[in-house]
ZAROGU-422912 format. One line per 5 residues: number of its first residue (from 1); their letters; for each residue x negated, y, z negated of N, C-alpha, C. Coordinates in steps of 0.1 Angstrom, whole numbers, padded with zeros to 4 digits, always signed. Layout:
NUM) A) X:Y:Z:X:Y:Z:X:Y:Z; ... $
# end
This chain:
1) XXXXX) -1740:+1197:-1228:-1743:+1184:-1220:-1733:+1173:-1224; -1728:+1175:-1239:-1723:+1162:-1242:-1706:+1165:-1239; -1705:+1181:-1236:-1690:+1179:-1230:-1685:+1176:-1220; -1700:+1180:-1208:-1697:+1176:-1193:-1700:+1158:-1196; -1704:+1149:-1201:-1707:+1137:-1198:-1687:+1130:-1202 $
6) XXXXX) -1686:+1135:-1213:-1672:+1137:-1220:-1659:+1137:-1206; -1663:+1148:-1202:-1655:+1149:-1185:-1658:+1144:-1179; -1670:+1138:-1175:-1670:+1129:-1165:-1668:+1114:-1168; -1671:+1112:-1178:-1671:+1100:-1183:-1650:+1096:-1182; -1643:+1106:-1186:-1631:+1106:-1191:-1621:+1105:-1177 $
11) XXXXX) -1627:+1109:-1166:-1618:+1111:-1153:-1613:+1101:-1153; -1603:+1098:-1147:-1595:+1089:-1140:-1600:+1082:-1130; -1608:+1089:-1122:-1618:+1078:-1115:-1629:+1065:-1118; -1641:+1074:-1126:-1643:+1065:-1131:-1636:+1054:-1146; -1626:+1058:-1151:-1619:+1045:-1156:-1614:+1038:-1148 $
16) XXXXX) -1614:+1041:-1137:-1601:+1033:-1130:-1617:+1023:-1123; -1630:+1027:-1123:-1641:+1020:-1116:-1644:+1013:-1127; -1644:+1016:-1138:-1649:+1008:-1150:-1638:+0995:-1147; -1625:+0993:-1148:-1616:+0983:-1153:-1618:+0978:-1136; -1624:+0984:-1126:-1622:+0972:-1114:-1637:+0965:-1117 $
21) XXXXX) -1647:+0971:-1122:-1659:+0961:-1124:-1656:+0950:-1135; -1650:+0955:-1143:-1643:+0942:-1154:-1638:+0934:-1148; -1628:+0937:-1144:-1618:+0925:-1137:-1626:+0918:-1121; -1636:+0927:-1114:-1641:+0920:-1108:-1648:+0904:-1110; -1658:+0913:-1122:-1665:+0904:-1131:-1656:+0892:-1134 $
26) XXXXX) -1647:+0888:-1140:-1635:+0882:-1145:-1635:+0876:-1131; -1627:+0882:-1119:-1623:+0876:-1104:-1638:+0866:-1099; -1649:+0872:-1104:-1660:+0862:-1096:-1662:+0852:-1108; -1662:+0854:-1119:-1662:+0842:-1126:-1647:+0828:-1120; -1636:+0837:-1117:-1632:+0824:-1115:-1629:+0816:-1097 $
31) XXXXX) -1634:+0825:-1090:-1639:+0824:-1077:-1648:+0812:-1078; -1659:+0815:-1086:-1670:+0806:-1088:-1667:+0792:-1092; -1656:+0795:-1103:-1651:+0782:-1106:-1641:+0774:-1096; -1639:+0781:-1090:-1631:+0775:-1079:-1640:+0766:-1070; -1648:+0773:-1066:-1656:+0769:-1052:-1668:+0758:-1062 $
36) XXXXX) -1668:+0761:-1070:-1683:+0748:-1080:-1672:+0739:-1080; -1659:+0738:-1088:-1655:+0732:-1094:-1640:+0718:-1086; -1638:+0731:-1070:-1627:+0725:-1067:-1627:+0725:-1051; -1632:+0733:-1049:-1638:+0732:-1033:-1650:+0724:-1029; -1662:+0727:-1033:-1678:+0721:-1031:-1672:+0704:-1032 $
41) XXXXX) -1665:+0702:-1043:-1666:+0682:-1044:-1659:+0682:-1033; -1646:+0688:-1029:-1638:+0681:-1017:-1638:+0684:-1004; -1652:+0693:-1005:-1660:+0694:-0988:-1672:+0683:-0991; -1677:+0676:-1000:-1684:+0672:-1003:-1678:+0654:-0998; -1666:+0650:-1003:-1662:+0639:-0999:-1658:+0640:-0985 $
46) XXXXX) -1653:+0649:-0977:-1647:+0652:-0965:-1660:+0651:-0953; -1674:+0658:-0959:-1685:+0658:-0951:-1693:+0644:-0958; -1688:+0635:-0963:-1696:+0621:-0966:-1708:+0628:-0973; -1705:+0637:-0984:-1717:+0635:-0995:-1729:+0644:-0992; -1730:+0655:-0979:-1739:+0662:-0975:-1741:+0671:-0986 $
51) XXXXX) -1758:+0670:-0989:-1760:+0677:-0995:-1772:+0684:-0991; -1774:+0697:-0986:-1787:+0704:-0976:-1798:+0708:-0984; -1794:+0708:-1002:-1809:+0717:-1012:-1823:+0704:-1005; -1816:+0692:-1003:-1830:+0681:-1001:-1841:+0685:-0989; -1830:+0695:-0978:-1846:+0696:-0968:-1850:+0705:-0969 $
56) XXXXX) -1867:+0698:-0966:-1875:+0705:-0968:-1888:+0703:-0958; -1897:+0715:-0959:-1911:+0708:-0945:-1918:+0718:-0951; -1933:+0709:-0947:-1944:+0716:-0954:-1952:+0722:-0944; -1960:+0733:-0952:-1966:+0741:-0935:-1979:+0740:-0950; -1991:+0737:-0946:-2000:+0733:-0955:-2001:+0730:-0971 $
61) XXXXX) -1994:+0735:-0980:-1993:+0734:-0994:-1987:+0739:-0996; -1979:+0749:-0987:-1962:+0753:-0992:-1952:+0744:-0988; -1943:+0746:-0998:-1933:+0736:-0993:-1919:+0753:-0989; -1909:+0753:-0978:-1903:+0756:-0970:-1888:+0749:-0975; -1883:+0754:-0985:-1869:+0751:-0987:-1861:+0752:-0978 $
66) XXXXX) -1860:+0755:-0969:-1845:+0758:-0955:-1835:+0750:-0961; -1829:+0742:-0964:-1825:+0730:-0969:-1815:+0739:-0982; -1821:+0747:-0990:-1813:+0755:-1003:-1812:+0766:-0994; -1815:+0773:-0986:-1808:+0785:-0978:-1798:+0782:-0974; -1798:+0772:-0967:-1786:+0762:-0959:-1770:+0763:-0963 $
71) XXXXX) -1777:+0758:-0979:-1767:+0754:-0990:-1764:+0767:-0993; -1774:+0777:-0997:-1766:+0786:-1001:-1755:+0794:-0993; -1758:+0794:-0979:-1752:+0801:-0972:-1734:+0793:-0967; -1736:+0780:-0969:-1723:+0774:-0969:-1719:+0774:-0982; -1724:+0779:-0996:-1714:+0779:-1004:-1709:+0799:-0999 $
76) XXXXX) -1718:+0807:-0996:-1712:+0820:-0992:-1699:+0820:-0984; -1703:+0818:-0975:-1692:+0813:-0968:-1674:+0805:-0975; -1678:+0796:-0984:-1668:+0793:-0990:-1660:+0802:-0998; -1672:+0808:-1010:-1667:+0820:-1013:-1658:+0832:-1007; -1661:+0835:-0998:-1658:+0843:-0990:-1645:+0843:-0980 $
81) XXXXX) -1644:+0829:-0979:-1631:+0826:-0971:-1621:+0827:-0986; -1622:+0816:-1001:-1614:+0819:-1010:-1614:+0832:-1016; -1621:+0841:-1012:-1618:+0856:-1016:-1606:+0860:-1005; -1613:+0858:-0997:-1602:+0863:-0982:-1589:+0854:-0985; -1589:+0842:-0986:-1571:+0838:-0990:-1568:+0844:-1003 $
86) XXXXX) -1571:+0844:-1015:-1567:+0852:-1027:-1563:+0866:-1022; -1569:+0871:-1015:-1569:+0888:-1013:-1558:+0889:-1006; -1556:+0880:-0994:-1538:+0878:-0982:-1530:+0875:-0994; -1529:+0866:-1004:-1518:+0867:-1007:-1515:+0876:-1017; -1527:+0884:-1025:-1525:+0894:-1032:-1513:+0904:-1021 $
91) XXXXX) -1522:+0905:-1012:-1510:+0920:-1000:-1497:+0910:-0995; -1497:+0903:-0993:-1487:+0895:-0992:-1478:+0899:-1004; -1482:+0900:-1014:-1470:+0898:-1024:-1468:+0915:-1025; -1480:+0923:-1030:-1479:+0936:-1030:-1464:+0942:-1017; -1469:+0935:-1001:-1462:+0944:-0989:-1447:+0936:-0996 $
96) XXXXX) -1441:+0930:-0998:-1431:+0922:-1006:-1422:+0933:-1017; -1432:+0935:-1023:-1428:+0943:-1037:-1430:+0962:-1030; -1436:+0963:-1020:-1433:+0980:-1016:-1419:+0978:-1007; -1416:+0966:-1001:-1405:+0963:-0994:-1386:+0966:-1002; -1395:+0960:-1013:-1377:+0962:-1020:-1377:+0977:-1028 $
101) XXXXX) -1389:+0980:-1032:-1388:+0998:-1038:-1386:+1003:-1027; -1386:+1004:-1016:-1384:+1015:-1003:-1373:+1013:-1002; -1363:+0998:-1002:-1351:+1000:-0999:-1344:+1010:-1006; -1340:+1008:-1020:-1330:+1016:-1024:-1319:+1018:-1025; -1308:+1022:-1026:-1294:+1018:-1026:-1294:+1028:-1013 $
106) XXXXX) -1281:+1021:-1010:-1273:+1029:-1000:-1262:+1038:-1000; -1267:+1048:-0991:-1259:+1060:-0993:-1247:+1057:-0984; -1234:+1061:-0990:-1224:+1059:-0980:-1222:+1073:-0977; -1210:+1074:-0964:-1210:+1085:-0954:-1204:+1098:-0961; -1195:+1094:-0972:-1194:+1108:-0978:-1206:+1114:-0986 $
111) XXXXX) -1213:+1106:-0992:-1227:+1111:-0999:-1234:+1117:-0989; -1236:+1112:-0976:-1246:+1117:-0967:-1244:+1129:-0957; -1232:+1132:-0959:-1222:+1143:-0955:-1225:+1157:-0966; -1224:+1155:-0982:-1228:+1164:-0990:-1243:+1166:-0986; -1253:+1153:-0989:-1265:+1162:-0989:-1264:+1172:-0976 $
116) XXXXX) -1264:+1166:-0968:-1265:+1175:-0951:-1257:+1184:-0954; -1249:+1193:-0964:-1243:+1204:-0966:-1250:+1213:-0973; -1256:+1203:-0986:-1268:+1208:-0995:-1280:+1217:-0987; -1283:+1208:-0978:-1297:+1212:-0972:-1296:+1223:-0966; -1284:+1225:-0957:-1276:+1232:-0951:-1279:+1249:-0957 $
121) XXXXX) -1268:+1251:-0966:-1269:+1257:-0977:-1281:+1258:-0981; -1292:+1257:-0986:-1308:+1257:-0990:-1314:+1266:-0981; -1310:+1262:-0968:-1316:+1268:-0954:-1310:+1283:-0954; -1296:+1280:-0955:-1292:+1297:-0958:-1294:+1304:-0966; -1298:+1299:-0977:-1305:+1308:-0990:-1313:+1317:-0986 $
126) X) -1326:+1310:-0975:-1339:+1314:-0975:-1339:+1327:-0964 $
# end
């Protein structure tokens, strides 16, 4: 038992799941700080100081937060948009960097004349 856990434990998959839940962990910690710290005040001045956790309505001795749902779903939402711009320019930079490894040097016409001779030749081997 302790050699199959050993294999599984050791695959390449799951390490490669382990270090995205770290780094996720890590990415929502600073998501959070973004949107607590740098977004929420300057939608906060922009919307004149709205703040939705206050309403609330009572249906006999319960009290009916709507008011922190509100809230919570406009901070979702913010999150979610600064995930989505962090993530474009992540592929932004990534489609950038597959752009110059695909280039590659260039073959001039006598190089490209041997391989097509090569291949040639390979064909007639077979």
């Amino acid at each position: 038992m302790w050699e199959d856990f050993k294999k599984f434990a050791l695959k390449g998959n799951v390490m490669d799941l382990a270090v995205a839940v770290v780094i996720g962990a890590a990415f929502g910690k600073i998501v959070a700080s973004l949107v607590s710290d740098i977004i929420t005040p300057l939608m906060g001045v922009l919307m004149g100081g709205i703040d939705f956790t206050g309403l609330v309505f009572e249906v006999g001795s319960a009290k009916v937060m709507y008011g922190n749902f509100i809230q919570t779903v406009v901070d979702f939402l913010i999150v979610a948009f600064a995930i989505f711009i962090v993530i474009r320019l992540l592929m932004k930079f990534q489609r950038k960097k597959e752009a110059v490894v695909e280039k590659g040097p260039a073959i001039d016409s006598k190089e490209a004349l041997l391989v097509e001779i090569r291949d040639l030749l390979k064909i007639q081997k077979t």
